[in-house]
C-alpha positions in Angstrom: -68.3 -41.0 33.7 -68.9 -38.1 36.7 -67.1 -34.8 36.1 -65.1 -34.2 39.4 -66.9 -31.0 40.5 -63.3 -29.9 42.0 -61.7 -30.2 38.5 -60.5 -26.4 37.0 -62.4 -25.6 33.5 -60.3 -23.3 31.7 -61.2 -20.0 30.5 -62.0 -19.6 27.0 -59.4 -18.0 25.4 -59.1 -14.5 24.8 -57.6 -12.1 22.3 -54.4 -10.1 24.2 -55.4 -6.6 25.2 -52.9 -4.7 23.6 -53.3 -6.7 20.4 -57.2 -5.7 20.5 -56.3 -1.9 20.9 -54.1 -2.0 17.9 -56.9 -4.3 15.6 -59.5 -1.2 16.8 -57.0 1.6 16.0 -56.4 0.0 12.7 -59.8 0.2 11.9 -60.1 3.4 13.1 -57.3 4.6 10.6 -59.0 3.0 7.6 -62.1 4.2 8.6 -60.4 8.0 8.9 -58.6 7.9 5.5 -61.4 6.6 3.4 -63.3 9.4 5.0 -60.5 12.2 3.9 -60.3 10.7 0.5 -64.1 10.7 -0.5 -63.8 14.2 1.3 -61.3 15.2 -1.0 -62.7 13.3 -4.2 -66.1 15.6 -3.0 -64.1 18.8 -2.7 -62.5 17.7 -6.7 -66.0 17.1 -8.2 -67.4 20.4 -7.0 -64.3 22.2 -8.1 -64.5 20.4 -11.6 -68.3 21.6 -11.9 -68.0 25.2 -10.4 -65.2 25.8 -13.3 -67.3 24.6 -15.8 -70.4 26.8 -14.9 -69.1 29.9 -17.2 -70.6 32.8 -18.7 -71.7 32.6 -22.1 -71.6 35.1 -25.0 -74.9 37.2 -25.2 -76.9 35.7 -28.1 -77.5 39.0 -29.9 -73.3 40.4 -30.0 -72.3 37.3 -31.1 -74.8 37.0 -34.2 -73.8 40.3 -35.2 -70.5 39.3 -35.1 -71.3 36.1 -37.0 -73.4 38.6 -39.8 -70.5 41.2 -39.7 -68.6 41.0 -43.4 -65.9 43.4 -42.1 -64.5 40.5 -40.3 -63.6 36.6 -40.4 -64.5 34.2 -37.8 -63.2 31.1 -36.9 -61.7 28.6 -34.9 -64.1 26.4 -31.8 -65.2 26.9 -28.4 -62.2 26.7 -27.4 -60.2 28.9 -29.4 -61.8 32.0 -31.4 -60.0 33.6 -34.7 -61.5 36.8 -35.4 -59.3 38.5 -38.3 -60.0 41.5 -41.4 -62.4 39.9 -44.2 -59.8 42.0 -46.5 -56.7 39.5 -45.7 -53.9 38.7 -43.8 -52.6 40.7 -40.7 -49.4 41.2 -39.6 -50.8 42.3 -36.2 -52.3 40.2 -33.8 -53.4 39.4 -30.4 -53.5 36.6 -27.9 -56.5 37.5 -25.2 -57.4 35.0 -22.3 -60.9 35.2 -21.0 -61.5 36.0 -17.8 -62.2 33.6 -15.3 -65.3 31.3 -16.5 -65.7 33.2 -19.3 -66.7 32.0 -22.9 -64.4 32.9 -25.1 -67.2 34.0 -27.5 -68.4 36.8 -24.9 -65.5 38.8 -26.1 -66.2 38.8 -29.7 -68.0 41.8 -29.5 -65.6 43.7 -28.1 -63.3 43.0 -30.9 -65.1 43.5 -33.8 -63.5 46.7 -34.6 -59.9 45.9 -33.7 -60.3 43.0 -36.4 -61.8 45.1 -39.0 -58.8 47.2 -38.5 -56.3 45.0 -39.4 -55.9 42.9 -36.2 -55.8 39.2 -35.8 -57.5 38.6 -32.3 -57.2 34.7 -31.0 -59.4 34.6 -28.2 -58.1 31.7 -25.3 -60.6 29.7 -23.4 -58.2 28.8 -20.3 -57.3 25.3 -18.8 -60.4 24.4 -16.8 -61.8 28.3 -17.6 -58.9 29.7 -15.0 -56.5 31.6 -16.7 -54.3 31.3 -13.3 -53.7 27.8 -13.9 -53.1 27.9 -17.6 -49.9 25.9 -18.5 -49.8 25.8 -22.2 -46.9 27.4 -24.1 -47.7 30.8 -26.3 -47.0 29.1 -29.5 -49.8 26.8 -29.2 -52.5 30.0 -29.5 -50.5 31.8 -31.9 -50.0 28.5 -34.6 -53.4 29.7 -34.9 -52.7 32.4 -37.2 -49.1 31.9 -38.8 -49.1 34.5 -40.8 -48.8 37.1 -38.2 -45.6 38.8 -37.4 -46.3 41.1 -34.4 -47.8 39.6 -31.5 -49.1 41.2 -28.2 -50.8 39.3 -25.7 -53.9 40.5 -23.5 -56.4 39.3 -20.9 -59.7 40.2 -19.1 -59.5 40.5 -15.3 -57.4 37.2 -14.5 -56.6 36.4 -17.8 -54.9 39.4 -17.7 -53.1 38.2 -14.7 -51.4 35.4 -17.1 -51.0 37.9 -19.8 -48.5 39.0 -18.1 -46.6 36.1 -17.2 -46.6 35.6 -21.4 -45.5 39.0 -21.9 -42.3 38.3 -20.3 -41.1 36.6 -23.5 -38.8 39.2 -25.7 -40.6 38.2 -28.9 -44.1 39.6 -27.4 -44.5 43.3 -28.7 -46.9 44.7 -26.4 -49.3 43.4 -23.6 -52.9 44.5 -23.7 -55.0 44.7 -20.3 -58.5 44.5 -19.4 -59.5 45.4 -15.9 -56.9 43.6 -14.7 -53.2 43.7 -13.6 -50.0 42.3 -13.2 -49.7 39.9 -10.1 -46.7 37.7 -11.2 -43.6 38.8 -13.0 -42.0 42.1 -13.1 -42.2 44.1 -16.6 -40.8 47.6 -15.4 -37.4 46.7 -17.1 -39.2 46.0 -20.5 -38.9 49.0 -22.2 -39.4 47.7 -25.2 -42.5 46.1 -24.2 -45.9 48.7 -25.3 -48.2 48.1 -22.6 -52.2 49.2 -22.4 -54.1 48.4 -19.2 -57.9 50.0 -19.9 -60.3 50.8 -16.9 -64.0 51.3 -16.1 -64.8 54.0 -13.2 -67.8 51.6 -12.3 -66.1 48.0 -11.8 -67.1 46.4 -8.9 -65.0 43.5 -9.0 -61.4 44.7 -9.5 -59.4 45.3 -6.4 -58.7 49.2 -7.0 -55.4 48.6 -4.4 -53.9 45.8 -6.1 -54.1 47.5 -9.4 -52.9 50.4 -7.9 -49.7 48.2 -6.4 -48.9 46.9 -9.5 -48.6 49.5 -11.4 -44.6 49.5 -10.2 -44.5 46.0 -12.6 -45.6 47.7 -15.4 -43.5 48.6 -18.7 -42.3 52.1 -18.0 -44.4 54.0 -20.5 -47.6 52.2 -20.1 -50.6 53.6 -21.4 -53.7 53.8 -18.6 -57.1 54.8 -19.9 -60.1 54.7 -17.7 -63.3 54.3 -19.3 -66.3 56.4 -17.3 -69.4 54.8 -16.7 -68.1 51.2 -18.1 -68.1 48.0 -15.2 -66.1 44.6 -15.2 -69.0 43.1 -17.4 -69.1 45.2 -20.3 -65.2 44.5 -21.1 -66.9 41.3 -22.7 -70.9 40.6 -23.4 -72.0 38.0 -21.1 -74.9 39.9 -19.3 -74.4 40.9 -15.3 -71.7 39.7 -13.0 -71.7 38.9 -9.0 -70.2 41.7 -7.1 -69.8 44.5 -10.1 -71.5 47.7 -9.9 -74.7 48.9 -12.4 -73.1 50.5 -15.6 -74.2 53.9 -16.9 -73.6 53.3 -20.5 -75.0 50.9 -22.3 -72.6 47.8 -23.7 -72.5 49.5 -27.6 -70.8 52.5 -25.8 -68.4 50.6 -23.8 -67.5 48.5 -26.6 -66.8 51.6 -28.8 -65.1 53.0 -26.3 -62.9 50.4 -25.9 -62.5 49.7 -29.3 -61.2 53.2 -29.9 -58.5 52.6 -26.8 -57.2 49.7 -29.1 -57.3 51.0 -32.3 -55.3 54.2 -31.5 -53.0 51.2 -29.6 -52.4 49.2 -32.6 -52.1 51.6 -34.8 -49.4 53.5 -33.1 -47.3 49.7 -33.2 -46.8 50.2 -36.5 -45.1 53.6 -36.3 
């Protein structure tokens, strides 16, 4: 059988244009939103590992701490008890670390508030940011029961959330370490004692923020500047980005320091 050359062959079908251009802008969407996602799931993972590259405690403060029979240590990682070898306290103290700080890089610095009676509980924040730290007071200070008087405290941004605890009426004084208050006004808690302590060489604390805040303060905060002392030496972790050399060596900060808090405490109980 001949084909009749004159016969009409029909053209293959085709898909419709307009239902092409949505197939390809389809795609083009998926293609798009996995992209975002995995940038985002990226952007999470990094986050997640920056937080968790923190400063530890120099080796040689913290085994002195560990050797001193003045005081009591306890608790984890996460949570640090230091409290008087001699007893109970009826002080204590709630202190967040500064951002991606161990916890155990302050126990220097509080050697001699504990030997004096004070029960320091030293907070490792929720991923090491004190900023984003959700949990409720009472979860750090079921830590030591016994203790009647709380303050709370903080280094740098733990400070920043100090703050934010102090605004409960059953916290007796707030305690600040280079830092200030961002969130929260305190200036009508006149029943609130407040300490904010200083170093004249820190090169990471904004000098005009802290000098901004000062109108959120409790009225009859106490403000000692520390000469020679830089961000750094308010715990013992070694050097930090951005902060200015020191001129006194950690010892001498940390005395320093510890003298600031002692007079503190010890004019609570008056």
């Amino acid at each position: 059988m001949t084909q009749d050359p004159d016969a009409i062959v029909p053209e293959p079908a085709h898909e419709p244009e307009p239902r092409r251009r949505r197939s390809r802008a389809r795609r083009v969407i998926r293609i798009a939103g996995f992209s975002i996602l995995g940038l985002i799931a990226a952007a999470i993972v990094t986050f997640l590992v920056w937080t968790n590259i923190t400063y530890p405690a120099a080796p040689d403060g913290l085994a002195a701490a560990e050797t001193d029979d003045r005081i009591s240590l306890g608790g984890d990682d996460n949570l640090v008890v230091m409290s008087p070898a001699g007893g109970e306290s009826e002080q204590g103290l709630v202190f967040l670390a500064g951002a991606k700080v161990e916890p155990k890089a302050y126990v220097s610095t509080f050697r001699d508030l504990a030997a004096a009676g004070v029960t320091v509980v030293i907070v490792r924040p929720i991923l090491n940011l004190a900023i984003i730290e959700w949990r409720d007071l009472s979860e750090f200070t079921a830590a030591a029961p016994e203790v009647e008087a709380w303050a709370v405290g903080g280094h740098s941004a733990g400070g920043v959330k100090a703050c934010s605890y102090a605004e409960d009426a059953a916290v007796t004084a707030l305690v600040l370490f280079a830092s200030y208050c961002a969130f929260g006004d305190l200036s009508g808690r006149d029943d609130l004692s407040a300490l904010s302590i200083t170093g004249t060489r820190d090169g990471v604390l904004s000098l005009d923020s802290f000098e901004d805040a000062r109108s959120l303060m409790p009225p009859d905060t106490i403000y000692v500047e520390l000469d020679g002392v830089n961000h750094a030496q308010f715990g013992d972790y070694g050097d930090q980005p951005g902060d200015s050399p020191s001129t006194i060596s950690n010892d001498e900060a940390h005395a320093l320091i510890s003298d600031a808090l002692i007079e503190f405490f010890a004019a609570q109980e008056d």
